[in-house]
C-alpha positions as CSV (number, residue, x, y, z in Angstrom):
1,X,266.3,-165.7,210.9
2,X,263.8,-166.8,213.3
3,X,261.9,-170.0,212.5
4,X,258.3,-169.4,212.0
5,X,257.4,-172.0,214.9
6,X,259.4,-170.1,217.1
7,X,257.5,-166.8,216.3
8,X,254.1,-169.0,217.0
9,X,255.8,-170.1,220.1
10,X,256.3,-166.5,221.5
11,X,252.4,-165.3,220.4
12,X,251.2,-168.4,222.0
13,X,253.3,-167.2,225.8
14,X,253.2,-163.8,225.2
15,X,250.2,-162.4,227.2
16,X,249.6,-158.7,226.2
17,X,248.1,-157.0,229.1
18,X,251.5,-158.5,231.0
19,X,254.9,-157.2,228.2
20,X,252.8,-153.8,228.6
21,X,252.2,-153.7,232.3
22,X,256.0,-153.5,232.7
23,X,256.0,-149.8,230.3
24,X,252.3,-148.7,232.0
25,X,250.1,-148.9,234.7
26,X,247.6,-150.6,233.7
27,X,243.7,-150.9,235.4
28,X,241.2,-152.8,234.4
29,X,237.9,-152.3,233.0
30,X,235.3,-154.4,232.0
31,X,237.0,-157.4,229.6
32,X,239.8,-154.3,228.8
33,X,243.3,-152.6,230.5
34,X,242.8,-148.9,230.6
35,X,246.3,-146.5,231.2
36,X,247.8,-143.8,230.1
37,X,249.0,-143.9,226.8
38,X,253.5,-144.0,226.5
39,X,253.4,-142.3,223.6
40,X,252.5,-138.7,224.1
41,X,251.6,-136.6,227.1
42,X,247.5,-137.4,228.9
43,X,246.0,-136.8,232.1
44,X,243.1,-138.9,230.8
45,X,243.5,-142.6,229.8
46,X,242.8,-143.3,226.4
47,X,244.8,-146.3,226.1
48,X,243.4,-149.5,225.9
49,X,244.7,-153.0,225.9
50,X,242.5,-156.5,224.5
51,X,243.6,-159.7,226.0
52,X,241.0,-161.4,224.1
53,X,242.0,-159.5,220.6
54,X,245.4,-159.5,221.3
55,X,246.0,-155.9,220.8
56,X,246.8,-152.2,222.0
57,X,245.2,-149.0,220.8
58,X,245.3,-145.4,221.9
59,X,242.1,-143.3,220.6
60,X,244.0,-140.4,221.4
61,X,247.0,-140.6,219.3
62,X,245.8,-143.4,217.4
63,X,248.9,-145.8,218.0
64,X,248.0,-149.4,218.0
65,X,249.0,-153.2,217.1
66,X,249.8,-156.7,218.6
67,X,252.5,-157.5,221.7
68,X,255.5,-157.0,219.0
69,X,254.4,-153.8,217.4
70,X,254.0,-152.3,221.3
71,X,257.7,-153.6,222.1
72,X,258.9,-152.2,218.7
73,X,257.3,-149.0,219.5
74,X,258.4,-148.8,222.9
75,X,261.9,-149.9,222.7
76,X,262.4,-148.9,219.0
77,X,263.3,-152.4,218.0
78,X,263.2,-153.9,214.7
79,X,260.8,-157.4,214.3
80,X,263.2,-160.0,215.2
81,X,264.9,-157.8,218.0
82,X,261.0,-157.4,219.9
83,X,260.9,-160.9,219.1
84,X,263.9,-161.9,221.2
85,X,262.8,-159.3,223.9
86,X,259.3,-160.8,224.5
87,X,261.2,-164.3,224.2
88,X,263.6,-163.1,226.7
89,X,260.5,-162.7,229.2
90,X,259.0,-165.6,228.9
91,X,262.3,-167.8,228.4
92,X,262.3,-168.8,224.8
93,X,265.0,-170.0,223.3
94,X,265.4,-169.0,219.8
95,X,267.5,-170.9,217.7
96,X,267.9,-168.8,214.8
97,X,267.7,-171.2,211.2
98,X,270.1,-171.1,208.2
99,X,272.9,-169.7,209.6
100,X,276.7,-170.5,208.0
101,X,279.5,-171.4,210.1
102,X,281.3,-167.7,209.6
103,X,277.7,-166.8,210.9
104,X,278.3,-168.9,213.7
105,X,281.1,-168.0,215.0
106,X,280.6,-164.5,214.1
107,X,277.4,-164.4,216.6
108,X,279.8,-166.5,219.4
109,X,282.2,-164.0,219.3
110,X,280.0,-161.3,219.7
111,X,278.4,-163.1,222.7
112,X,281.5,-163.2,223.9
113,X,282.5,-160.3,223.8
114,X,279.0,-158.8,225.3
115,X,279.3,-161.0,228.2
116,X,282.8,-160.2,228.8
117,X,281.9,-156.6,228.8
118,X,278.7,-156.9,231.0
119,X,281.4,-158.6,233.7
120,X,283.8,-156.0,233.3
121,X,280.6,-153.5,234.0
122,X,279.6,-155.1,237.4
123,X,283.1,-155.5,238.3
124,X,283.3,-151.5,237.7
125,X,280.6,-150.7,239.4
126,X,281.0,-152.9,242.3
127,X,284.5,-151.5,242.4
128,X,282.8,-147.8,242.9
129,X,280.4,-148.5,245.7
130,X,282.1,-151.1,247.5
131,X,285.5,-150.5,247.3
132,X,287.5,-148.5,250.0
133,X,289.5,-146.7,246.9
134,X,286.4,-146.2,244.7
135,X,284.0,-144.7,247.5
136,X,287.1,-142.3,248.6
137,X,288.3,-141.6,244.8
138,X,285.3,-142.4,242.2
139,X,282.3,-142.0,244.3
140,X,283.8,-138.8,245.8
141,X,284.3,-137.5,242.4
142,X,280.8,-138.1,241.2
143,X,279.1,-136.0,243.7
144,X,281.7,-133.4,243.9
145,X,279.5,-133.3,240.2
146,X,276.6,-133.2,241.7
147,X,275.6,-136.8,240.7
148,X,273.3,-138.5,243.0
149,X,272.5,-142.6,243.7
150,X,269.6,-142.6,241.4
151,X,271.7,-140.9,238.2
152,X,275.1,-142.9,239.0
153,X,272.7,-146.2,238.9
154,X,270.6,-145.1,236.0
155,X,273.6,-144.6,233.9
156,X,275.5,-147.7,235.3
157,X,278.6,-145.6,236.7
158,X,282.0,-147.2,237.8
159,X,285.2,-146.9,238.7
160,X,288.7,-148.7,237.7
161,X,291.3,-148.9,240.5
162,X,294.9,-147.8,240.3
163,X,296.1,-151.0,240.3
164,X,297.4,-152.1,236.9
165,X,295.9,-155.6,236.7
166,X,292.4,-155.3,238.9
167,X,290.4,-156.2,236.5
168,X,292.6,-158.7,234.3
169,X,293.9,-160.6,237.4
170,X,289.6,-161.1,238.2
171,X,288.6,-161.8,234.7
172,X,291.2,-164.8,234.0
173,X,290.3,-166.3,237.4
174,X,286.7,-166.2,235.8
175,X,287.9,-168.0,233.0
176,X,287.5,-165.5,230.9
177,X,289.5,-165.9,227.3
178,X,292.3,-163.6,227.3
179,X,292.2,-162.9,223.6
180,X,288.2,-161.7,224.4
181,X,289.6,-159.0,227.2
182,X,291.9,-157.5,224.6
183,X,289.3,-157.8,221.8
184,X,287.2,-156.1,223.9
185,X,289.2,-153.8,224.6
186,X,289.1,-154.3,228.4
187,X,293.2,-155.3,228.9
188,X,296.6,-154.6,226.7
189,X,299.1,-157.1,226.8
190,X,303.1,-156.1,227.1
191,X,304.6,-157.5,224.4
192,X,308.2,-157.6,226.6
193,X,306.9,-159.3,229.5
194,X,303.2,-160.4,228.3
195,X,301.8,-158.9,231.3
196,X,298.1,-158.1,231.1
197,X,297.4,-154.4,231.9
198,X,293.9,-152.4,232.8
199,X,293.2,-150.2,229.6
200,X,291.1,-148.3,231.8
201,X,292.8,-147.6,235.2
202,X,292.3,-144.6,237.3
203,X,289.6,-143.7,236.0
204,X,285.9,-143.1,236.7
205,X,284.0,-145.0,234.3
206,X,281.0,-144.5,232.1
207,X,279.8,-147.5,230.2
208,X,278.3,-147.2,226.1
209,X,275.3,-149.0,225.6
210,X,273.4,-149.7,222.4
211,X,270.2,-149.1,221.3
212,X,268.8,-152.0,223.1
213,X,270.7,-151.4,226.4
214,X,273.5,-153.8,226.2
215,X,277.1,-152.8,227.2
216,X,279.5,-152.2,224.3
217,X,281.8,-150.1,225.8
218,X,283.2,-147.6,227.6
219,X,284.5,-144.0,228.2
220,X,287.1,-143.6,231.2
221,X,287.7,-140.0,232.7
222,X,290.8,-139.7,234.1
223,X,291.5,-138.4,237.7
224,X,295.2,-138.2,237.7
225,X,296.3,-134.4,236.6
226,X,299.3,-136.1,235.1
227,X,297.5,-138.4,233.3
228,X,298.3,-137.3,229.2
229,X,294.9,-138.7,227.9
230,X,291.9,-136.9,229.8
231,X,289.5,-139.5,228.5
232,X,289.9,-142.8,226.9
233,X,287.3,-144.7,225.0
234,X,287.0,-148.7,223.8
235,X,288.6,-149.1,220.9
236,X,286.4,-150.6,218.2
237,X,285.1,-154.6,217.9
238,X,283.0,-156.3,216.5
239,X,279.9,-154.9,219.3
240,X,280.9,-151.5,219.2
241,X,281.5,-149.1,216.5
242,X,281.8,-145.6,217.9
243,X,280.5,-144.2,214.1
244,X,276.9,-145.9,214.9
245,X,277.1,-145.0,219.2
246,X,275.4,-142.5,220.9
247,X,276.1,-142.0,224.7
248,X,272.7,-141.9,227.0
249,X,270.6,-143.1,223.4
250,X,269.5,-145.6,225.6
251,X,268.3,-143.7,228.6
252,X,267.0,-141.0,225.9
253,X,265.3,-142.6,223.5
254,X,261.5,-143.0,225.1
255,X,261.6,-139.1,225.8
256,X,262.9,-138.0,222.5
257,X,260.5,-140.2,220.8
258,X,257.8,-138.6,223.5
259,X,258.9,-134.8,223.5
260,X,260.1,-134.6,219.4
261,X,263.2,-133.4,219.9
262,X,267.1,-134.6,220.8
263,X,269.4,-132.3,222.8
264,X,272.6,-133.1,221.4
265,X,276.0,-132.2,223.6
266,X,279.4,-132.7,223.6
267,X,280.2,-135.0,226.5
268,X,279.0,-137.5,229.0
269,X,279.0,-135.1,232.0
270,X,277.0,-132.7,229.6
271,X,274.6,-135.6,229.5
272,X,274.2,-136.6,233.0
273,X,274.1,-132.7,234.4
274,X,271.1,-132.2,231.7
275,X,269.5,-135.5,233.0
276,X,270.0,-134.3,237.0
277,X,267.8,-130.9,235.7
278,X,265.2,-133.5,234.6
279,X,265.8,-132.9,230.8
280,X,266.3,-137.0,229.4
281,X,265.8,-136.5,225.7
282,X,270.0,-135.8,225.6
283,X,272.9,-137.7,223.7
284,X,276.5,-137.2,223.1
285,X,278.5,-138.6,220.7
286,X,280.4,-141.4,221.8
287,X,284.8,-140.4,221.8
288,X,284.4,-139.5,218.1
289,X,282.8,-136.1,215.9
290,X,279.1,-136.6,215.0
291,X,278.1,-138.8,211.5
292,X,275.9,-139.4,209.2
293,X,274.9,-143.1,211.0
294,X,274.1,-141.1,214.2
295,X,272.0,-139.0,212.9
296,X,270.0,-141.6,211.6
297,X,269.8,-143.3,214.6
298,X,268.4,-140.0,216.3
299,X,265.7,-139.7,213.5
300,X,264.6,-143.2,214.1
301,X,263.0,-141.6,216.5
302,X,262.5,-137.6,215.9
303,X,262.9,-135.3,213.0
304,X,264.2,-132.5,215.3
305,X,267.8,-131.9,217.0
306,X,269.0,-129.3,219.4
307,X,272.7,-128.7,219.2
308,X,274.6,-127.6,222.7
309,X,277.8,-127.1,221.6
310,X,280.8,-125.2,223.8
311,X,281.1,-121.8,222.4
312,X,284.5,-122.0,221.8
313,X,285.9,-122.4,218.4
314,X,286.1,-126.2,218.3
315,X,282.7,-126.2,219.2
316,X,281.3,-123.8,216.6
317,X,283.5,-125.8,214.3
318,X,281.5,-128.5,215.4
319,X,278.3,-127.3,215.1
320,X,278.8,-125.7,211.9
321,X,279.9,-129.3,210.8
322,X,277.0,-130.8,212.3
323,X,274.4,-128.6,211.0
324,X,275.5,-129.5,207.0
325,X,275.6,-133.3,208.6
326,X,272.0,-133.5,209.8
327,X,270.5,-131.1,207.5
328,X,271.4,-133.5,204.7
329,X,269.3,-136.2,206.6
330,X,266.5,-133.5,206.3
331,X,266.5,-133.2,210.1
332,X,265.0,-129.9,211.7
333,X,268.2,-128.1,212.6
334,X,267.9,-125.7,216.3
335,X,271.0,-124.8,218.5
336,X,271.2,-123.2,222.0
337,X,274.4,-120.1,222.4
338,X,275.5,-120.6,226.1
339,X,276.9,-117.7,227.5
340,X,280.9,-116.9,227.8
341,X,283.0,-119.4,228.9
342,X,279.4,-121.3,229.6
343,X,278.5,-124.9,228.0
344,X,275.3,-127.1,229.1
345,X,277.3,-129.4,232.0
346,X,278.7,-125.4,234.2
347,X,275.3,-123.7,233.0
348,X,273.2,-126.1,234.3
349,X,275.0,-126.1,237.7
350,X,274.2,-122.1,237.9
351,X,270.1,-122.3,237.7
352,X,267.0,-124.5,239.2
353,X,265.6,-127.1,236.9
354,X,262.9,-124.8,235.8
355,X,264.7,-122.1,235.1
356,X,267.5,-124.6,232.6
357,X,264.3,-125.7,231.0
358,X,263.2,-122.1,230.4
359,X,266.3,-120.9,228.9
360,X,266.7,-123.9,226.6
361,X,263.4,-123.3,225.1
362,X,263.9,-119.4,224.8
363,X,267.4,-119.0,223.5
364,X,266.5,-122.2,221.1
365,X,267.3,-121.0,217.4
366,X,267.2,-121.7,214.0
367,X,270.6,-123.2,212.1
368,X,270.3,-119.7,210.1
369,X,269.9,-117.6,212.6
370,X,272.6,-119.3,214.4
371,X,275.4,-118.8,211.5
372,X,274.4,-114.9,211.3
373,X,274.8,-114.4,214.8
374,X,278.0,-116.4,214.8
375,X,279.6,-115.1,211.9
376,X,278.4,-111.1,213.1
377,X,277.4,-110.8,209.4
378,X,275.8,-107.8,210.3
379,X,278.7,-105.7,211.4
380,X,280.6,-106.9,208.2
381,X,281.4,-104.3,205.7
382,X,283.7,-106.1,203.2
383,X,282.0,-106.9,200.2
384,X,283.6,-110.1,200.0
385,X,283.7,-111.3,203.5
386,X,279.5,-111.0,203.9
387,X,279.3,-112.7,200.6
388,X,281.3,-115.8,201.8
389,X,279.3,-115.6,205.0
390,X,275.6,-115.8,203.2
391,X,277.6,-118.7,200.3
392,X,278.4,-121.0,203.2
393,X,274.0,-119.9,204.7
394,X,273.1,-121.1,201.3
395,X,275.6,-123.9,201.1
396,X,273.8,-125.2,204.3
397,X,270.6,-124.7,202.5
398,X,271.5,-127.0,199.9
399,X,272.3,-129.8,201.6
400,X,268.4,-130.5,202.4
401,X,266.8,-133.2,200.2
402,X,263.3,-131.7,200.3
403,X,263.0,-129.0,197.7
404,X,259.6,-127.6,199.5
405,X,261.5,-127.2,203.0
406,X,264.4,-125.1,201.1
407,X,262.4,-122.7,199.4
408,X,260.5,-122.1,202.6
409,X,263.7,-121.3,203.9
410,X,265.0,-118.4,201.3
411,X,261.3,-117.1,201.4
412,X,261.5,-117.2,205.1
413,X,265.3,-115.5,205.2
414,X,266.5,-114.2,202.4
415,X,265.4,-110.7,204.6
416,X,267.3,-111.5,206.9
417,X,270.2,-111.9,204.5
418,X,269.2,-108.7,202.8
419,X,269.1,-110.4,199.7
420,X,265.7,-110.9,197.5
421,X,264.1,-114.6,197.7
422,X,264.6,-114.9,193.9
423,X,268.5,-114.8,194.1
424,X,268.5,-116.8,196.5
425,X,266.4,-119.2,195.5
426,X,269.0,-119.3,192.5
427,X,272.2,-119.1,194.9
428,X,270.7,-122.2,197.0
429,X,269.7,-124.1,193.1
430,X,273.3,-123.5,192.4
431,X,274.6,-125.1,195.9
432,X,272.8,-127.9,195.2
433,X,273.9,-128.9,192.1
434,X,277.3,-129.0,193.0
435,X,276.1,-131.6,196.0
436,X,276.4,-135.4,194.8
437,X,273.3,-136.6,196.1
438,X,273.4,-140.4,197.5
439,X,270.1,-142.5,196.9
440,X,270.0,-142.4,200.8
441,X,270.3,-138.6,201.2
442,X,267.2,-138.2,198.4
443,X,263.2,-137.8,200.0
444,X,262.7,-141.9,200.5
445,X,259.6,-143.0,198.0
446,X,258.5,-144.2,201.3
447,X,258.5,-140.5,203.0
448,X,256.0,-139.2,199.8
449,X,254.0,-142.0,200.5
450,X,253.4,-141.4,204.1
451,X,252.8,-137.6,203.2
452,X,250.5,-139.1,200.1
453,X,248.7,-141.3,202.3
454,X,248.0,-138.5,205.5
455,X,246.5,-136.1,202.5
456,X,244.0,-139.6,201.8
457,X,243.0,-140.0,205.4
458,X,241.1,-136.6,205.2
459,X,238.9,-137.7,201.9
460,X,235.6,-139.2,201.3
461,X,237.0,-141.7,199.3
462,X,239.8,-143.1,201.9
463,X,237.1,-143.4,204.5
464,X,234.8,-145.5,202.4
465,X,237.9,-147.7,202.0
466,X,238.6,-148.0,205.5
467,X,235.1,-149.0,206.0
468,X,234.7,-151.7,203.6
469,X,238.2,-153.3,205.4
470,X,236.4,-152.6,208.7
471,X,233.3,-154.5,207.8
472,X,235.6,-157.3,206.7
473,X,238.0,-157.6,208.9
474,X,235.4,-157.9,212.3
475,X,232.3,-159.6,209.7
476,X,234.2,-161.1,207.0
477,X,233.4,-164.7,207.9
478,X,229.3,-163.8,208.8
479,X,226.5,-165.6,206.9
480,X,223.6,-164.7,205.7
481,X,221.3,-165.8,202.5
482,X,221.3,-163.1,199.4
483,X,218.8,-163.6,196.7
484,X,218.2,-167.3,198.2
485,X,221.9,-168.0,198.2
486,X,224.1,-168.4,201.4
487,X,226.9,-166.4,201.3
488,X,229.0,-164.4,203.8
489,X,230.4,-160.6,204.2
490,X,233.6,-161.4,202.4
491,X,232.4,-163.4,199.8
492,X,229.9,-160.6,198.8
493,X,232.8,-157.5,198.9
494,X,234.8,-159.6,197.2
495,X,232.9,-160.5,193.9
496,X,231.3,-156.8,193.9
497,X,234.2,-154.9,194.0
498,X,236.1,-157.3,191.3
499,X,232.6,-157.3,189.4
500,X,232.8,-153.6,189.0
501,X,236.6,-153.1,188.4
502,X,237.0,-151.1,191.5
503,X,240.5,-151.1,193.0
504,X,241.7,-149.7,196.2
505,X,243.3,-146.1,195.7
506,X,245.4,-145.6,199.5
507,X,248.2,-147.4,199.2
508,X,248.3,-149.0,202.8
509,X,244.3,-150.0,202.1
510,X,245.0,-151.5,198.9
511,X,248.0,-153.4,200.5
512,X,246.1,-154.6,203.2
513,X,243.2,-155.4,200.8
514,X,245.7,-157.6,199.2
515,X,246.5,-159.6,202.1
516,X,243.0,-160.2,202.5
517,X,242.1,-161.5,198.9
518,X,245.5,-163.8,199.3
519,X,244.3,-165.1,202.5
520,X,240.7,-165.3,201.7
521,X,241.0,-167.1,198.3
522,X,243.7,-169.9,200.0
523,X,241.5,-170.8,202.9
524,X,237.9,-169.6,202.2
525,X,237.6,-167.2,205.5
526,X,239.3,-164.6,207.2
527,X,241.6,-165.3,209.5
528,X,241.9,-162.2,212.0
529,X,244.6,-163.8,214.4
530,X,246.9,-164.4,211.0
531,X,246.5,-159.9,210.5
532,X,247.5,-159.6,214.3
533,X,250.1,-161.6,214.3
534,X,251.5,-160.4,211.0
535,X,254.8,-159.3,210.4
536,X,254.4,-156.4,208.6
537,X,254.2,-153.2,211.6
538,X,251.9,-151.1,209.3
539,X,249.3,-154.4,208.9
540,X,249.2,-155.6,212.2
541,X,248.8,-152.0,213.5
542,X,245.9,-151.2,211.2
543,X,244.2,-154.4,212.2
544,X,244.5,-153.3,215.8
545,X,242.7,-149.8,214.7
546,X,240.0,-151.8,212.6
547,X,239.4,-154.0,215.5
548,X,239.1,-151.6,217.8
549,X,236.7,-149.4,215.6
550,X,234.3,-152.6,215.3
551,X,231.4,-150.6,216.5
552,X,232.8,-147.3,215.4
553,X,230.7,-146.3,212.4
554,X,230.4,-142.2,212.5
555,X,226.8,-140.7,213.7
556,X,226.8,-139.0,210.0
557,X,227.2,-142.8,208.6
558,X,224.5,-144.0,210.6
559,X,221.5,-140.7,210.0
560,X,222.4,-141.6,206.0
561,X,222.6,-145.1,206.0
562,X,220.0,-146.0,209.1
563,X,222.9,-148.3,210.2
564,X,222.5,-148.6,214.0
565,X,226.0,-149.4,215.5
566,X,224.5,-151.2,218.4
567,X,223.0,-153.6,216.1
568,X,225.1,-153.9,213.0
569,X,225.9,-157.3,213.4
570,X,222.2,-158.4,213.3
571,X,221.9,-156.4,210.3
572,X,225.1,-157.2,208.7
573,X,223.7,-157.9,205.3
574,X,222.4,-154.6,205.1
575,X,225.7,-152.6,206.7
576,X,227.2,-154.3,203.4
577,X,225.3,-153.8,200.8
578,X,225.2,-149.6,201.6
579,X,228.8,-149.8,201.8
580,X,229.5,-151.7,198.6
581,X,226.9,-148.8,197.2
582,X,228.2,-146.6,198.3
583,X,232.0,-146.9,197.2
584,X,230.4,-147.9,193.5
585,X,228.4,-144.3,194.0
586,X,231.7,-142.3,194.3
587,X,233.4,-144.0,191.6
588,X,229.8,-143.3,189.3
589,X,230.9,-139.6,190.9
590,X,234.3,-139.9,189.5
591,X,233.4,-140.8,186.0
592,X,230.8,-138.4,185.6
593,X,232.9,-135.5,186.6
594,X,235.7,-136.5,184.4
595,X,233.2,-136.9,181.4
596,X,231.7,-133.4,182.3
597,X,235.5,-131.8,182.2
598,X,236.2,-133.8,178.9
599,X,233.1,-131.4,177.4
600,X,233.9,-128.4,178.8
601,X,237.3,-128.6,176.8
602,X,235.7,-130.3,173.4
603,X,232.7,-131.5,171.8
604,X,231.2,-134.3,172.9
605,X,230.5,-137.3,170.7
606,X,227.2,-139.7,171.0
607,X,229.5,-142.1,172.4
608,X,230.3,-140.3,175.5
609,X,226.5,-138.4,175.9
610,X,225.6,-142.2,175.9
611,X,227.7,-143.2,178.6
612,X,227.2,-140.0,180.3
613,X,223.6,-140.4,180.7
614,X,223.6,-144.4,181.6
615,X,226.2,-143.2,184.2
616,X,223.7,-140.5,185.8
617,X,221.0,-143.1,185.4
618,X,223.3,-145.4,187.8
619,X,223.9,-142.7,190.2
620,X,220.1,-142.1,190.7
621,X,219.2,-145.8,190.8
622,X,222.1,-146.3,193.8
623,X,221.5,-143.5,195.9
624,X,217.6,-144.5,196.1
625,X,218.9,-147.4,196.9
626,X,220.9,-145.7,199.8
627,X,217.9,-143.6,201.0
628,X,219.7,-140.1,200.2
629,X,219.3,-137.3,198.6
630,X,220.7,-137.1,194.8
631,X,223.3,-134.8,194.6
């Protein structure tokens, strides 16, 4: 855990226009940065850093927050790891609080073994451009694939020699532990002579990073024809754990998150030809068959995979057993049929960038559409066999947690199948029932709540909301005197809204709402840096997009409410009022309709006439107040 003064620490250094001029080219205008946005595809700049806010915002996707939410964005980090990233920059050491000894030398060991793995990286790749062996052998093998400088460097290529002890013989007279070369996989001792071997010589080498891009491992290709093990990977430690790897994640991961989509293939060399043909959202697994845990790293950052699979029968096996894999995760399932005796690494030798690019996104087809074209189900004639074939369709079918997203899929196939969507509706109902469905596997509350809150964004009511946390986020702490009483913004929201009884309805408002009742009731004023700053990624980002809308009221808002943007902080009392009337008006909406229901089904007693009438009374008196029409 990192100490709170620590974080302060790393807000205080951490200048915001600089973390984000390393990711984009930034110019400046006015007190701003202008540049185009990282995270989606513009040929006009709509992305805009504060120095003096603190904060990023793009007005064309809408993406925004402080320095942290930027680096967790860009880099896909978690809090404390863009934490230690900015800290990195500007040389801060954390020292992380509350930690047991087994913690302790749990996180030495693991240093350890990273920085004996990041030597025996520079010691490979040294060993491939400036070795007389590894230019004649390794180098010469790399561009006998086709691989150039720019690709070997960007994927951190090496070569080990054929000597047995190259790089234990270097490594001890580095004073490196012996125990951490063999933990790490890096040596094998002979238990007859205790003489330290190379685990990985003669061999080209391509090294594993993780998410973050730090060495963990490595695959080793050999070059000997007598060799009996073509590749070799690192076997497990406490860094690496091939289960929760993906090869080239790390190069990938900005352009998947960018194009919404991950190209997944079979091996390293499938990786690197697709990234020579300029196509970088591409991983492999790393020496092991595709899980669950890699899948989830893949939709940390898309929803959508492409399988490239060989088209012989271990790779249909695999793709059949990668299909049932992601679809579970609810990913968006597409695969790619190479031609004969064709996979992506020979296929991609044969045509021009463009044309690769082309035939990916033409031949690119559904999971379904893939199993009836690879099981020929529509030559079959027996009985049985077709009915095994469509089973194991609506066995794959099953396996998705969203029931909407099924259905669409038997209404959208069961044609196809020559079957009628009831039945297979039923046949799919059936699968699933027979799937024991993890708490992990199920549609996360959190997914309906993001789909919940999107349907908000669009209604009258969530746009009042937004308003009234606009008004107090950028006036909050404004004065002014109300019926010959000083006040300010926030005081005045605050005892209106809890006056009336009127709660927040989107859940992200209401949350923030929260935060802002909590910090206004401890210290008597909003404090805006406290929001930015704030841990919580969804809070600090919605700051950034309340900030940046300070002067953002729409030109409807202003014609109804004669709220002039240019001027609304000279006429803040005002602005406040009409949108404190405003909310109460739709909630007077809201109760009259639901009265006017109630008496279309039953009688109405002289209770709720009464109420119905004071409520229509209300209505009338706040929209002359407003200045609009009563409707």
């Amino acid at each position: 855990m990192i100490p709170k003064e620590t974080i302060d620490k790393i807000f205080e250094a951490a200048k915001i226009e600089d973390v984000i001029s390393d990711f984009v080219s930034l110019k400046k205008k006015g007190v701003n940065y202008i540049g185009n946005c990282p995270f989606h595809d513009e040929k006009t700049p709509s992305f805009i850093v504060s120095p003096t806010k603190g904060i990023f915002k793009c007005f064309g996707c809408g993406v925004g927050g402080n320095v942290v939410k930027f680096v967790m964005d860009i880099e896909h980090y978690n809090y404390p790891d863009a934490l230690r990233f900015i800290a990195k920059k500007y040389n801060i050491e954390i020292q992380e609080e509350k930690l047991t000894k087994e913690d302790i030398d749990r996180r030495d060991k693991q240093e350890s073994l990273f920085i004996v793995t990041k030597f025996a990286n520079e010691f490979f790749k040294e060993n491939l451009f400036n070795s007389k062996e590894g230019k004649e052998i390794g180098l010469s093998y790399f561009k006998e694939r086709g691989f150039n400088k720019n690709i070997i460097t960007k994927f951190e290529l090496g070569y080990s020699s054929v000597k047995k002890n190259d790089l234990a013989s270097q490594a001890i007279k580095k004073s490196f532990d012996e125990n951490i070369l063999i933990e790490a996989g890096l040596i094998l001792k002979n238990e007859d002579n205790n003489q330290l071997i190379d685990r990985f010589r003669d061999r080209v080498i391509f090294p594993i990073h993780s998410f973050s891009g730090r060495v963990i491992g490595f695959g080793g290709r050999a070059l000997n024809k007598n060799t009996k093990a073509k590749y070799l990977n690192s076997p497990e430690s406490l860094i690496y754990y091939k289960s929760s790897v993906l090869y080239g994640l790390y190069q990938a991961k900005s352009s998947i998150a960018k194009k919404n989509n991950c190209f997944i293939v079979e091996g390293y060399t499938d990786v690197i030809s697709m990234q020579k043909k300029n196509i970088e959202n591409v991983v492999s697994a790393s020496g092991t068959a595709l899980g669950a845990k890699q899948i989830k790293l893949i939709r940390r950052l898309t929803d959508n995979i492409t399988l490239l699979f060989d088209g012989d029968d271990a790779g249909i096996k695999a793709t059949y057993r990668t299909i049932d894999i992601a679809l579970k995760e609810n990913m968006n399932v597409n695969t790619v049929i190479f031609p004969d005796n064709e996979d992506p690494d020979s296929y991609a030798k044969k045509l021009s960038s463009n044309e690769f690019n082309d035939f990916l996104e033409t031949k690119k087809i559904n999971f379904v559409e893939y199993k009836i074209l690879k099981s020929e189900l529509k030559f079959k004639k027996d009985p049985k066999e077709i009915i095994n074939i469509k089973r194991d369709i609506f066995s794959s079918i099953s396996n998705i947690p969203d029931q909407l997203i099924r259905e669409q899929y038997c209404k959208t196939y069961h044609k196809n199948l020559n079957i009628s969507e009831e039945v297979m509706l039923q046949e799919v109902s059936l699968a699933r029932k027979n799937i024991k469905v993890a708490p992990s596997l199920m549609v996360k509350k959190n997914d309906r709540k993001k789909h919940n809150i999107k349907e908000l964004k669009n209604n009258k009511l969530n746009k009042l909301e937004k308003e009234i946390l606009r008004i107090l986020i950028n006036y909050g702490d404004q004065n002014f005197i109300y019926k010959n009483v000083k006040t300010n913004v926030a005081e005045m929201i605050i005892s209106d809204l809890q006056f009336d009884n009127i709660v927040f309805n989107n859940p992200e408002y209401k949350n923030y709402y929260s935060e802002i009742l909590s910090i206004y009731n401890q210290n008597k004023k909003i404090e805006i840096d406290y929001f930015i700053k704030h841990d919580n990624a969804n809070i600090n980002s919605l700051t950034a997009d309340l900030l940046s809308n300070k002067h953002s009221i729409s030109e409807n808002w202003e014609e109804k409410h004669n709220i002039f943007t240019e001027r609304e902080n000279e006429k803040i009392k005002q602005t406040t009022e009409k949108i404190i009337l405003a909310l109460k008006k739709y909630h007077v909406e809201v109760k009259i309709k639901e009265i006017q229901e109630k008496i279309k089904l039953e009688l109405p007693d002289e209770k709720t006439l009464f109420e119905l009438k004071n409520l229509t009374k209300l209505k009338i008196k706040i929209s002359k107040s407003l200045g609009r029409n009563i409707g």
